[in-house]
PDB file with SEQRES, HELIX, SHEET and CRYST1 records, atoms N, CA, C and O in Angstrom:
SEQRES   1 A   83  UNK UNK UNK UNK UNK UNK UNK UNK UNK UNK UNK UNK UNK          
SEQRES   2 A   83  UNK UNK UNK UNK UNK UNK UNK UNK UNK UNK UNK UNK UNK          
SEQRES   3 A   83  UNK UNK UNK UNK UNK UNK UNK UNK UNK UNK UNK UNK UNK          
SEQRES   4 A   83  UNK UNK UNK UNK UNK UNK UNK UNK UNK UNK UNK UNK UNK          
SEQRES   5 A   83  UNK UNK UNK UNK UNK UNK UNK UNK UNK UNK UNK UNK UNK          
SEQRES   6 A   83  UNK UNK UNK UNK UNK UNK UNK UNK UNK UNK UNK UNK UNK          
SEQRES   7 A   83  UNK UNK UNK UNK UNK                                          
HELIX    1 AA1 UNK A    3  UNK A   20  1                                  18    
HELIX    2 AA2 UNK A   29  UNK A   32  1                                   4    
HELIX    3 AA3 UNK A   36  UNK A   40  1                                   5    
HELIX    4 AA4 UNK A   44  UNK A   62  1                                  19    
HELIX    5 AA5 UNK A   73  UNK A   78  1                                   6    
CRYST1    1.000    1.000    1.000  90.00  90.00  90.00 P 1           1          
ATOM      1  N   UNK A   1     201.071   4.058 325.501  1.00  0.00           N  
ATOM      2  CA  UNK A   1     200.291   5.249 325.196  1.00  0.00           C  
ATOM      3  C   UNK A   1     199.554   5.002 323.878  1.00  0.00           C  
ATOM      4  O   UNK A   1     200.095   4.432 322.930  1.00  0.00           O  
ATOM      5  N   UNK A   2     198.289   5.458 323.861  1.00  0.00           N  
ATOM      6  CA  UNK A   2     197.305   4.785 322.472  1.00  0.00           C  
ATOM      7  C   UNK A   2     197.594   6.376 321.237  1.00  0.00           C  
ATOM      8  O   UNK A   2     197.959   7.534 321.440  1.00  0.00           O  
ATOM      9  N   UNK A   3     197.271   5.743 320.236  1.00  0.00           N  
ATOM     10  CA  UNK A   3     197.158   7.100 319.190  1.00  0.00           C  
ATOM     11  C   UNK A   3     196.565   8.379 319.553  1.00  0.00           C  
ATOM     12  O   UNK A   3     197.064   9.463 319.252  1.00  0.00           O  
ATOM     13  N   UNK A   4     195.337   8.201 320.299  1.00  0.00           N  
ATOM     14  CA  UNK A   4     194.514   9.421 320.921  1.00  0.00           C  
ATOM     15  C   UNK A   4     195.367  10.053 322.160  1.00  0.00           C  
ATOM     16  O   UNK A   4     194.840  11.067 322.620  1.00  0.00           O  
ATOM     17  N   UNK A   5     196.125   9.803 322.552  1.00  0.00           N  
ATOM     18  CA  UNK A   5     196.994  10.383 323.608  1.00  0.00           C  
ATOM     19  C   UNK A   5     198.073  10.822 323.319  1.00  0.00           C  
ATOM     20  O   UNK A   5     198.656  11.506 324.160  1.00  0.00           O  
ATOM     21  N   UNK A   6     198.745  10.542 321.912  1.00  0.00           N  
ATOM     22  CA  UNK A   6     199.663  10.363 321.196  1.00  0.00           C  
ATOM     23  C   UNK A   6     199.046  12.200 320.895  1.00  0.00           C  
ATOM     24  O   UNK A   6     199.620  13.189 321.351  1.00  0.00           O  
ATOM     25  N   UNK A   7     198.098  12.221 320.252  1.00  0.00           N  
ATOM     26  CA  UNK A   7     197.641  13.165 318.877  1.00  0.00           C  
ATOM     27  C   UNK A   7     197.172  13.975 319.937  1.00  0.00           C  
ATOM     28  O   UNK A   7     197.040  14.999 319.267  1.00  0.00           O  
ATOM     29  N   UNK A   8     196.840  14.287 320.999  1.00  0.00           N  
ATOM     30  CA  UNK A   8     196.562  14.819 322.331  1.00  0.00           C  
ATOM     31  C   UNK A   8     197.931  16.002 322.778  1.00  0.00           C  
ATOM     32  O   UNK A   8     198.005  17.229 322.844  1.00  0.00           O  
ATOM     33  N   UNK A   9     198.548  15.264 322.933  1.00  0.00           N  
ATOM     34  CA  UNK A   9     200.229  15.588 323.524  1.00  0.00           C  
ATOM     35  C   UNK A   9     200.355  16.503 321.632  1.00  0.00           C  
ATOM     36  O   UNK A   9     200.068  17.656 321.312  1.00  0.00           O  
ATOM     37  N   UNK A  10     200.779  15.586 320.969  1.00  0.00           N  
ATOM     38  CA  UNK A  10     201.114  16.677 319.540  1.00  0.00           C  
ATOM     39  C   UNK A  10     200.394  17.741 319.541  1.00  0.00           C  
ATOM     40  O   UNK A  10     200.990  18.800 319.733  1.00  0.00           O  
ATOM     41  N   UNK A  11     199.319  17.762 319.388  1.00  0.00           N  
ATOM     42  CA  UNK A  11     198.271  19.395 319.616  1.00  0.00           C  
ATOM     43  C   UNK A  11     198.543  20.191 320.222  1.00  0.00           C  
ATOM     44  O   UNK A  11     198.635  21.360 319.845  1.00  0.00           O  
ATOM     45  N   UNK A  12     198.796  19.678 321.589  1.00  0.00           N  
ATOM     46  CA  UNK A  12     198.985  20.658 322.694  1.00  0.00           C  
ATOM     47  C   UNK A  12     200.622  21.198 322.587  1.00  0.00           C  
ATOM     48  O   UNK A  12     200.982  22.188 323.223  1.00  0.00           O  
ATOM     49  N   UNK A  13     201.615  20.387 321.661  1.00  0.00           N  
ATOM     50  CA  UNK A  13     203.295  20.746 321.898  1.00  0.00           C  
ATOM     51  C   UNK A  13     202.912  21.795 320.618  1.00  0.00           C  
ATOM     52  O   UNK A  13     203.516  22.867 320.670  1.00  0.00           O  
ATOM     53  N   UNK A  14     202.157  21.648 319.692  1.00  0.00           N  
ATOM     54  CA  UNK A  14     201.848  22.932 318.147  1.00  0.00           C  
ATOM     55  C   UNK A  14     201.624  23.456 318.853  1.00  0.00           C  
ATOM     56  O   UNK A  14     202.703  23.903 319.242  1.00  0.00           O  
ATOM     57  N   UNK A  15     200.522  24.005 319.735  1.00  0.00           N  
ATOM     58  CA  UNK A  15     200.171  24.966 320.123  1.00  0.00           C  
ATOM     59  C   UNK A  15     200.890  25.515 320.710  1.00  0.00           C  
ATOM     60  O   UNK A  15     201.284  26.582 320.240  1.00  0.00           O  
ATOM     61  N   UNK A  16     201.408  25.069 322.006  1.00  0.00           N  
ATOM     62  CA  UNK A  16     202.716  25.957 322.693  1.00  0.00           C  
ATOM     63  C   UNK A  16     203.893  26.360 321.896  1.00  0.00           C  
ATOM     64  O   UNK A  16     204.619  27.291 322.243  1.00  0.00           O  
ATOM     65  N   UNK A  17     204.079  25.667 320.841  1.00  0.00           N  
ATOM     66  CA  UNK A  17     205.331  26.382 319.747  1.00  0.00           C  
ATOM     67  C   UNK A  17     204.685  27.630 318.888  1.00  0.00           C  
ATOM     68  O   UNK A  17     205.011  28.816 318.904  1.00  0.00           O  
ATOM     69  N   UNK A  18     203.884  27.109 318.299  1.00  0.00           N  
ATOM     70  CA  UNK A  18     203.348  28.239 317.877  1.00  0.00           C  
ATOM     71  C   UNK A  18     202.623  29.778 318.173  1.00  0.00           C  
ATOM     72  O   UNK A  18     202.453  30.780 317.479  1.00  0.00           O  
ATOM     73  N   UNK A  19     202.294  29.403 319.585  1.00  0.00           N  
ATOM     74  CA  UNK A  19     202.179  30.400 320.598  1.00  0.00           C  
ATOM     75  C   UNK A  19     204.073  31.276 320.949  1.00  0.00           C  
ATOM     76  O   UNK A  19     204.363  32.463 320.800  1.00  0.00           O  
ATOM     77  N   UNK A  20     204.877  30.262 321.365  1.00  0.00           N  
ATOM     78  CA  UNK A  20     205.933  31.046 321.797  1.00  0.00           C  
ATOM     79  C   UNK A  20     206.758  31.309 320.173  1.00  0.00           C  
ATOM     80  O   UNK A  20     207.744  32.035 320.291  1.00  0.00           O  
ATOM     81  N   UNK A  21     206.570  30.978 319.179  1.00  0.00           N  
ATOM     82  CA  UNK A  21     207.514  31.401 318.103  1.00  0.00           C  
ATOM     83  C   UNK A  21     206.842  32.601 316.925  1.00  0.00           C  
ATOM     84  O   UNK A  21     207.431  33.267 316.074  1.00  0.00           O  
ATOM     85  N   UNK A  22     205.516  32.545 317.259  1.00  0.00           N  
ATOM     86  CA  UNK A  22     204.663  33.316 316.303  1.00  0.00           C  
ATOM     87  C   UNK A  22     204.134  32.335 314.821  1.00  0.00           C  
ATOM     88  O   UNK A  22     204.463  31.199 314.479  1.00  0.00           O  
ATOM     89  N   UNK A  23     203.428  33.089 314.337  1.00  0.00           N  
ATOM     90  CA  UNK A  23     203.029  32.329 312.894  1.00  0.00           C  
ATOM     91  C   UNK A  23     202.320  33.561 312.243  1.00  0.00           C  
ATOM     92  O   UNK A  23     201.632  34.412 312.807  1.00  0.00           O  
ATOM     93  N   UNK A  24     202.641  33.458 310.953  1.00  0.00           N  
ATOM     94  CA  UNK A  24     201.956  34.379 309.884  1.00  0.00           C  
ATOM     95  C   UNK A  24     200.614  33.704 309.215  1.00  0.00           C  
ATOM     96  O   UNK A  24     200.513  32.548 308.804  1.00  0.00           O  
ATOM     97  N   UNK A  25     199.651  34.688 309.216  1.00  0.00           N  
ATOM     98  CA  UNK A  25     198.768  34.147 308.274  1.00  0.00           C  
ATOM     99  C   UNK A  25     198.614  35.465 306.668  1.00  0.00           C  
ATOM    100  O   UNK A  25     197.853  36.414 306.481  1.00  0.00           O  
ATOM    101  N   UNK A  26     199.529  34.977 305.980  1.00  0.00           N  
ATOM    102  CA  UNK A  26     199.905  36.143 305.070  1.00  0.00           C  
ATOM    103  C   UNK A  26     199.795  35.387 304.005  1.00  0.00           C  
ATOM    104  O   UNK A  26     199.371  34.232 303.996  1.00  0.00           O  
ATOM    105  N   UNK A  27     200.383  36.362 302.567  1.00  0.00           N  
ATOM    106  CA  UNK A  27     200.340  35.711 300.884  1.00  0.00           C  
ATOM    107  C   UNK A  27     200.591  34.278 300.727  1.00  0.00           C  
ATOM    108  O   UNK A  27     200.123  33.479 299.917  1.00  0.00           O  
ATOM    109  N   UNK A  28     201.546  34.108 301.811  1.00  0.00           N  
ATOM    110  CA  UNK A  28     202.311  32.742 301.260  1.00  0.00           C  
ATOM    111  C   UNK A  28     201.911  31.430 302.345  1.00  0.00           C  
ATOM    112  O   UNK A  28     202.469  30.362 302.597  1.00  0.00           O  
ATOM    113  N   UNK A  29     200.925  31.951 302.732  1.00  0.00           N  
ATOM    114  CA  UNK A  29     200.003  30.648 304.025  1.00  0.00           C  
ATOM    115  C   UNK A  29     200.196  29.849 303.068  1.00  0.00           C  
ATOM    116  O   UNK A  29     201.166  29.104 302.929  1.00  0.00           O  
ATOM    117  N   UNK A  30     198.781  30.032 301.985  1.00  0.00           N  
ATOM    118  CA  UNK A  30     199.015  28.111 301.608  1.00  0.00           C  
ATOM    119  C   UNK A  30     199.681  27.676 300.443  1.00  0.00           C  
ATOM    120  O   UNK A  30     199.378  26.820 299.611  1.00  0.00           O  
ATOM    121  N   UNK A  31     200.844  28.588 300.569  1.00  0.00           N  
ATOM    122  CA  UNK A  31     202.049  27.777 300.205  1.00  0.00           C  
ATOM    123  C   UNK A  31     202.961  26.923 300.952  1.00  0.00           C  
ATOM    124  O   UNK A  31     203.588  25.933 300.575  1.00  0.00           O  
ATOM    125  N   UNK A  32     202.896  27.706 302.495  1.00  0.00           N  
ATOM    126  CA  UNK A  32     203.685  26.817 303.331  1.00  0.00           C  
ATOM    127  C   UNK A  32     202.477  25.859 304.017  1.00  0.00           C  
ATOM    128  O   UNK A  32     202.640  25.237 305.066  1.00  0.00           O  
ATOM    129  N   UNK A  33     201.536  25.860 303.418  1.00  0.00           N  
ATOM    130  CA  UNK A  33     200.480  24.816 304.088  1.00  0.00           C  
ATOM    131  C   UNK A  33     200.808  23.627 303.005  1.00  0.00           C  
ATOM    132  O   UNK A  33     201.059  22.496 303.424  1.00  0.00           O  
ATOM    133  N   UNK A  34     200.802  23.864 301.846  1.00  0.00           N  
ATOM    134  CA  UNK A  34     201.423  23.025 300.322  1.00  0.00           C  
ATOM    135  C   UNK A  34     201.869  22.655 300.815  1.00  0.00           C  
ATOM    136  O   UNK A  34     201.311  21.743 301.426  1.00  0.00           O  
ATOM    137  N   UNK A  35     203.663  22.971 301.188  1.00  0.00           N  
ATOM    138  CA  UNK A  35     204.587  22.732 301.525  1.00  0.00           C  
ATOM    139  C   UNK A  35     204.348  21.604 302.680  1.00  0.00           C  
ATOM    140  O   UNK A  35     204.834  20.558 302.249  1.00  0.00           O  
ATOM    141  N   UNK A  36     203.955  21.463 303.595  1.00  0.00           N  
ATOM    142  CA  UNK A  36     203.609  20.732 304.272  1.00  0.00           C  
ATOM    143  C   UNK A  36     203.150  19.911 304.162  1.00  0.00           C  
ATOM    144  O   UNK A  36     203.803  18.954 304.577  1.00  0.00           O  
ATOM    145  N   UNK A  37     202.080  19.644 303.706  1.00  0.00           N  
ATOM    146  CA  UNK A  37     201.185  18.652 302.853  1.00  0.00           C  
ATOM    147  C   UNK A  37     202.190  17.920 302.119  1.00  0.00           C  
ATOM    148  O   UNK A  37     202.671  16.968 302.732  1.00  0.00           O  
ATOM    149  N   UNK A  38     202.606  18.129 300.996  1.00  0.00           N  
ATOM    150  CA  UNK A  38     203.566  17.484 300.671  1.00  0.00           C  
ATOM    151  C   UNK A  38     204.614  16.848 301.006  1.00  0.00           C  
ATOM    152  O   UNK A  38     204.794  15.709 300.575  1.00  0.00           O  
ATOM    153  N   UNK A  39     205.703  17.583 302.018  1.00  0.00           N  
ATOM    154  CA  UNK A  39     206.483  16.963 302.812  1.00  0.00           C  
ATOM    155  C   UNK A  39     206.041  15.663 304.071  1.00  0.00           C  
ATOM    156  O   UNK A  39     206.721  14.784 304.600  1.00  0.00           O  
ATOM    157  N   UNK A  40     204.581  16.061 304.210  1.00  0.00           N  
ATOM    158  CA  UNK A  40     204.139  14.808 305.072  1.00  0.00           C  
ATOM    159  C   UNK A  40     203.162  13.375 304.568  1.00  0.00           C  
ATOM    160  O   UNK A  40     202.696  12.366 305.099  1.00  0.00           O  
ATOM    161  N   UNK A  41     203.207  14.091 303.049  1.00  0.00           N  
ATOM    162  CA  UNK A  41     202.019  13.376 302.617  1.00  0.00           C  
ATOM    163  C   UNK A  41     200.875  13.205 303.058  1.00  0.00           C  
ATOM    164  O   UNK A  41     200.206  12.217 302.756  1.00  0.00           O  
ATOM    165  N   UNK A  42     200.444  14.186 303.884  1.00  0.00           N  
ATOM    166  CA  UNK A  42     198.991  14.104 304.284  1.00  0.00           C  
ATOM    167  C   UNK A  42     198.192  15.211 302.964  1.00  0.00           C  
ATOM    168  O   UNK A  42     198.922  15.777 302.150  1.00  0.00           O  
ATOM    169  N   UNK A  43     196.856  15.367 302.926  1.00  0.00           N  
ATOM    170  CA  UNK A  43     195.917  16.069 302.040  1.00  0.00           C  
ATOM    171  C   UNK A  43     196.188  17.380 302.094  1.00  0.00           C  
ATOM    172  O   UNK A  43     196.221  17.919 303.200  1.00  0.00           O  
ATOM    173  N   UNK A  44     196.371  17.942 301.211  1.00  0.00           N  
ATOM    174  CA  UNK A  44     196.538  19.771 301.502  1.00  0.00           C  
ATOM    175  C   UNK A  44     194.991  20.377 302.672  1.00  0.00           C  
ATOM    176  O   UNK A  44     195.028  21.076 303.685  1.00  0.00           O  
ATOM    177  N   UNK A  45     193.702  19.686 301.904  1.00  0.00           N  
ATOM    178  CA  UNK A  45     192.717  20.434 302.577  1.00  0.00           C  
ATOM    179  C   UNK A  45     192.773  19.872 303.968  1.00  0.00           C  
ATOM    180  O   UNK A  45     192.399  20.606 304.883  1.00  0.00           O  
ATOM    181  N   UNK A  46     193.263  18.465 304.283  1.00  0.00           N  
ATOM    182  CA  UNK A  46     193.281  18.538 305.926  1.00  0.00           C  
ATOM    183  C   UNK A  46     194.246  19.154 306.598  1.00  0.00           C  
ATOM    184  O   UNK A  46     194.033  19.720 307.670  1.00  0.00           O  
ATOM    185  N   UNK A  47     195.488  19.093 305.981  1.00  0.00           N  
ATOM    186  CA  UNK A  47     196.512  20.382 306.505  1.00  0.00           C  
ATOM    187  C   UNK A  47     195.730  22.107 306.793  1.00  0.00           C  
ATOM    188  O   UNK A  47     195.924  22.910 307.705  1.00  0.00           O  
ATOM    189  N   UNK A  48     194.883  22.171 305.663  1.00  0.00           N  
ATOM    190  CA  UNK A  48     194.421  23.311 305.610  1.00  0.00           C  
ATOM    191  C   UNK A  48     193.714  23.682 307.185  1.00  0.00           C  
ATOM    192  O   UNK A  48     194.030  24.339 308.176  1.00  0.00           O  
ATOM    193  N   UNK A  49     192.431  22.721 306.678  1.00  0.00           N  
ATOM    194  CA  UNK A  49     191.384  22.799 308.026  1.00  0.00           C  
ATOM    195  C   UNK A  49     192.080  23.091 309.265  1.00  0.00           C  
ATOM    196  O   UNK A  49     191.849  24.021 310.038  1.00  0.00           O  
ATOM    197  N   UNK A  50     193.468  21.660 309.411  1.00  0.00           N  
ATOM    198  CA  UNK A  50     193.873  21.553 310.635  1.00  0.00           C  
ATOM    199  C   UNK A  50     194.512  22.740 311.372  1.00  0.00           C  
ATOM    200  O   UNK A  50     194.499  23.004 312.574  1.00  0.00           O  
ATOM    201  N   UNK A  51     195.209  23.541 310.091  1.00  0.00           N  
ATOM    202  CA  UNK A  51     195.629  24.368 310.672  1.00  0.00           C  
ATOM    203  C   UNK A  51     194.847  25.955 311.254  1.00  0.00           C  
ATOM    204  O   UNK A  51     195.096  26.713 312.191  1.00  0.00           O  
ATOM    205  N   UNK A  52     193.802  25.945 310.141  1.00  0.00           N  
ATOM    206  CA  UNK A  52     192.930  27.425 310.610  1.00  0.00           C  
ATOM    207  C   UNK A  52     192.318  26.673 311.678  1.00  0.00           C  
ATOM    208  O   UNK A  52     192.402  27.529 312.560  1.00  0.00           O  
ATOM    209  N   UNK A  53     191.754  25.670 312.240  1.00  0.00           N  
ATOM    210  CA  UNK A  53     191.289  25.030 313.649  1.00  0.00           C  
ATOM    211  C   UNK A  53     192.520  25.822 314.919  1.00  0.00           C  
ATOM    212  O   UNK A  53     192.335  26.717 315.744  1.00  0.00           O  
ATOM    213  N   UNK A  54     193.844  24.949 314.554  1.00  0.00           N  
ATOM    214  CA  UNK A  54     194.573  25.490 315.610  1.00  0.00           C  
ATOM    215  C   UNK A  54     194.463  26.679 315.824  1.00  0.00           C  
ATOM    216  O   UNK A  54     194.058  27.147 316.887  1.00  0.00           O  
ATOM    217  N   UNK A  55     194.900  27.495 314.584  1.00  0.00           N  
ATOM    218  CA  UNK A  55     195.033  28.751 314.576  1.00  0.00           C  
ATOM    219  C   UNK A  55     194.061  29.718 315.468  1.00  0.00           C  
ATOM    220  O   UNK A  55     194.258  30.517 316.383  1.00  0.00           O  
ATOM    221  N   UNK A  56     192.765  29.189 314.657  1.00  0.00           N  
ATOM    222  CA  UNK A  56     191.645  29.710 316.005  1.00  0.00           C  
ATOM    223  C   UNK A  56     191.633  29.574 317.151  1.00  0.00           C  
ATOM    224  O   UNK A  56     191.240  30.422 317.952  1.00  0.00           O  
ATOM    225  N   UNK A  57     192.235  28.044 317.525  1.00  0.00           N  
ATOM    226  CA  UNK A  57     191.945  27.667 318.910  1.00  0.00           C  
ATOM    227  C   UNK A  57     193.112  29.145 319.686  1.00  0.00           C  
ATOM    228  O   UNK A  57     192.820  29.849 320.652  1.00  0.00           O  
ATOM    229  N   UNK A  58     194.397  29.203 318.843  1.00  0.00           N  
ATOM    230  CA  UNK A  58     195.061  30.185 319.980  1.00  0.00           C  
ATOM    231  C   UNK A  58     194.718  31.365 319.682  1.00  0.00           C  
ATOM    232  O   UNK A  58     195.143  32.196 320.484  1.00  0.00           O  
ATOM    233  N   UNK A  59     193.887  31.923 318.525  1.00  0.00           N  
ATOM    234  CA  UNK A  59     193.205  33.766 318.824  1.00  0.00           C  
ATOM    235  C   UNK A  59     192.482  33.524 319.793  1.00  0.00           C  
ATOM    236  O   UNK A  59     192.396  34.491 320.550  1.00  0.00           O  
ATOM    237  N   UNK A  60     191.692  32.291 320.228  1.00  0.00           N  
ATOM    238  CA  UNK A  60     191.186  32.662 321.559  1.00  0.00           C  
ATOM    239  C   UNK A  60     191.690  32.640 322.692  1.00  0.00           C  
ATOM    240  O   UNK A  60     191.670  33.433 323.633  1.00  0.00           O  
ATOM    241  N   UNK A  61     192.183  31.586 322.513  1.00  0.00           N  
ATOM    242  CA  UNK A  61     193.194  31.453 323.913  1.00  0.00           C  
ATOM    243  C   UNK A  61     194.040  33.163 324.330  1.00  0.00           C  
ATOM    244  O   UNK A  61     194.319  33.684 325.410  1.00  0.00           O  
ATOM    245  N   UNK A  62     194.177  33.488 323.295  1.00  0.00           N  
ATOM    246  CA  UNK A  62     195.229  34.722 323.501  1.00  0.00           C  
ATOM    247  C   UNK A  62     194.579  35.966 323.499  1.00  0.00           C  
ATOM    248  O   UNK A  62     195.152  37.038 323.690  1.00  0.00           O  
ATOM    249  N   UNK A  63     193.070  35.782 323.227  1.00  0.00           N  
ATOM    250  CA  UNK A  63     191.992  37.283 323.198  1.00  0.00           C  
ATOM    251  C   UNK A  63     191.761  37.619 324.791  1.00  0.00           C  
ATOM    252  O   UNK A  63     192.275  37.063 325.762  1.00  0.00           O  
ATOM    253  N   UNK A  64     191.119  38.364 324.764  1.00  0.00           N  
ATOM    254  CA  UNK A  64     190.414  38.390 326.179  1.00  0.00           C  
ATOM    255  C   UNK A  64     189.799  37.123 326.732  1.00  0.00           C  
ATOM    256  O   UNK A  64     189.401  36.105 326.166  1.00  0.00           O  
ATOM    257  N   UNK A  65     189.832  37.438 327.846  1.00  0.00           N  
ATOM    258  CA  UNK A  65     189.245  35.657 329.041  1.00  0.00           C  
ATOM    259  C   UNK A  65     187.649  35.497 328.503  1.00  0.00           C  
ATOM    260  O   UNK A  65     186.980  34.522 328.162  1.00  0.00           O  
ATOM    261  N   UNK A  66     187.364  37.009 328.605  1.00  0.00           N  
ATOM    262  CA  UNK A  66     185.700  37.304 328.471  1.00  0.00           C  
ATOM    263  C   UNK A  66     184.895  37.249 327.229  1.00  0.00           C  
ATOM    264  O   UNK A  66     183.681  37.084 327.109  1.00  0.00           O  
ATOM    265  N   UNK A  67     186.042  37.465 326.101  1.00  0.00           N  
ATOM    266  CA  UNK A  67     185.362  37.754 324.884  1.00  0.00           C  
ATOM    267  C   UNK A  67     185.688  36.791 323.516  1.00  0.00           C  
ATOM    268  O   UNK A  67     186.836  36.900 323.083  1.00  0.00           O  
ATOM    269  N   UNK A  68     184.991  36.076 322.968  1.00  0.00           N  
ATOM    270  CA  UNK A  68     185.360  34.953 321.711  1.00  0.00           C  
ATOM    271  C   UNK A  68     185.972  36.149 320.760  1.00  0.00           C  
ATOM    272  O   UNK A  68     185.513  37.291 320.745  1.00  0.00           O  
ATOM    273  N   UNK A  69     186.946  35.753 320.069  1.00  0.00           N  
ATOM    274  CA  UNK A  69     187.641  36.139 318.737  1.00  0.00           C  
ATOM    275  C   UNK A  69     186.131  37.059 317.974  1.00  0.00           C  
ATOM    276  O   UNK A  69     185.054  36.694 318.444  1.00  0.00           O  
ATOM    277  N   UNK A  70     186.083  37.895 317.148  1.00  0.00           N  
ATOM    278  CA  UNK A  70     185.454  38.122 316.454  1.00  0.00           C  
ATOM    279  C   UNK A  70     185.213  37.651 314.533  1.00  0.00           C  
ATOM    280  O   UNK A  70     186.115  37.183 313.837  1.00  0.00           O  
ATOM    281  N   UNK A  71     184.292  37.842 314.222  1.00  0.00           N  
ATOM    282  CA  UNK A  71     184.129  37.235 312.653  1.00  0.00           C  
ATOM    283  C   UNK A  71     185.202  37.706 312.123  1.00  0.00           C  
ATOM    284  O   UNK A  71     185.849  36.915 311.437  1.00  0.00           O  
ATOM    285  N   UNK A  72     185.868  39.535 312.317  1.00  0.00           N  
ATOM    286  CA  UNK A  72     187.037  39.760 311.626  1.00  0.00           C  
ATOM    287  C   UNK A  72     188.039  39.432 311.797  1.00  0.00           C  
ATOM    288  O   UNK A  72     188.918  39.531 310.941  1.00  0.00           O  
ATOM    289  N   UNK A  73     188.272  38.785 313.325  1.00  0.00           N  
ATOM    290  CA  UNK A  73     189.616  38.027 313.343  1.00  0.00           C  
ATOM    291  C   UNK A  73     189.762  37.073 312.916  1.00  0.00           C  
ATOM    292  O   UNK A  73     190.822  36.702 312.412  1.00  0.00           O  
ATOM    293  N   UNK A  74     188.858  36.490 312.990  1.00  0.00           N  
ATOM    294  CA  UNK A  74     188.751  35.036 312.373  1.00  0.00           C  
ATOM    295  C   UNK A  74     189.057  34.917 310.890  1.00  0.00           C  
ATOM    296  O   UNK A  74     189.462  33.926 310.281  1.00  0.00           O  
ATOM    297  N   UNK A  75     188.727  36.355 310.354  1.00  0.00           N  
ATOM    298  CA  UNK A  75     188.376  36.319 308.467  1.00  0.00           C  
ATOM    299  C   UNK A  75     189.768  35.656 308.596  1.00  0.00           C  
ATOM    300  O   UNK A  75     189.922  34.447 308.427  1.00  0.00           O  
ATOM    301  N   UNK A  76     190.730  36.468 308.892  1.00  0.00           N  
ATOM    302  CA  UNK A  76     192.218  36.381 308.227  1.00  0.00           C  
ATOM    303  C   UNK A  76     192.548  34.778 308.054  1.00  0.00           C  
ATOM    304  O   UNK A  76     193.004  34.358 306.991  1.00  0.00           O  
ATOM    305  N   UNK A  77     192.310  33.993 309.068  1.00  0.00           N  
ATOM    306  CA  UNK A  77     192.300  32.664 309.014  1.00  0.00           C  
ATOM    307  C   UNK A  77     191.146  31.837 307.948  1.00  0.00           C  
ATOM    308  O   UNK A  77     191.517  30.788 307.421  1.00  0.00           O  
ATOM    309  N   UNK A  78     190.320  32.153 307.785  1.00  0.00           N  
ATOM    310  CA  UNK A  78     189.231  31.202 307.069  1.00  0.00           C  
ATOM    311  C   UNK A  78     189.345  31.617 305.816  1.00  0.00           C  
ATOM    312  O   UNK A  78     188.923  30.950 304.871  1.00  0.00           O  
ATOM    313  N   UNK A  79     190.051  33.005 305.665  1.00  0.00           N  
ATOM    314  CA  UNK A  79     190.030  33.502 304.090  1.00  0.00           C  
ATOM    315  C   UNK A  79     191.052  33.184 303.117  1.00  0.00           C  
ATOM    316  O   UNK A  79     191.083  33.504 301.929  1.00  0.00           O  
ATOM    317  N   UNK A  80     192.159  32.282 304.012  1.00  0.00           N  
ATOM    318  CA  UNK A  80     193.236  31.479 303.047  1.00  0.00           C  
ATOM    319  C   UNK A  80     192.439  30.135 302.840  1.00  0.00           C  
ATOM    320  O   UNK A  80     192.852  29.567 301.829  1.00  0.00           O  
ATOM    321  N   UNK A  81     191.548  29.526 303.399  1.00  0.00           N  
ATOM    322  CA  UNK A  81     190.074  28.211 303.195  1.00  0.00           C  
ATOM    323  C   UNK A  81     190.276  27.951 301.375  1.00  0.00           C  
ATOM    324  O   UNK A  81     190.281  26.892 300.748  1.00  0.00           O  
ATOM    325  N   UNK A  82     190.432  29.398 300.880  1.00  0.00           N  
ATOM    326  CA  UNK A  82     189.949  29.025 299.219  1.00  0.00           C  
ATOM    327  C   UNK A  82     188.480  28.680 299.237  1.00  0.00           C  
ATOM    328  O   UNK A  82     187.952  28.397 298.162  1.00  0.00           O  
ATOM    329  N   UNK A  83     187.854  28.675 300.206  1.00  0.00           N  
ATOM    330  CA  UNK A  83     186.241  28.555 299.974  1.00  0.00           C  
ATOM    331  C   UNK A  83     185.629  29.467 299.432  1.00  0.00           C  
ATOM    332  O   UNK A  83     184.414  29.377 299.257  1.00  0.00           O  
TER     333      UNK A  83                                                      
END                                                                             
């Protein structure tokens, strides 16, 4: 199995955990985004990105069939960015 099939399968097992266990996007996001970053040694801001990406990918998945997430759902996620 190559890295891209590898990182394929991981995406898709976050998403289904995080779909069936819940996740907060609250005060202490990017602290436990820190937290992460650190414990894996990867970059805080690609932890960051990676995670408001997922995150989005399941407000849609989980919105209506018919309708994309809106700008305000989305804020809650892009507004821990620090941008």
């Amino acid at each position: 199995m190559d890295d891209k099939r590898k990182g394929e399968i991981a995406r898709a097992f976050l998403k289904f955990k995080l779909k069936e266990d819940g996740f907060e996007i609250d005060r202490h996001f990017r602290r436990r985004i820190g937290n992460i970053a650190k414990n894996t040694g990867l970059p805080f801001e690609e932890v960051l990105e990676f995670s408001i990406a997922i995150a989005s990918e399941i407000l849609t998945e989980v919105s209506e069939p018919t309708k994309a997430p809106t700008e305000d759902e989305l804020a809650g996620f892009e507004g821990h960015g620090g941008h």
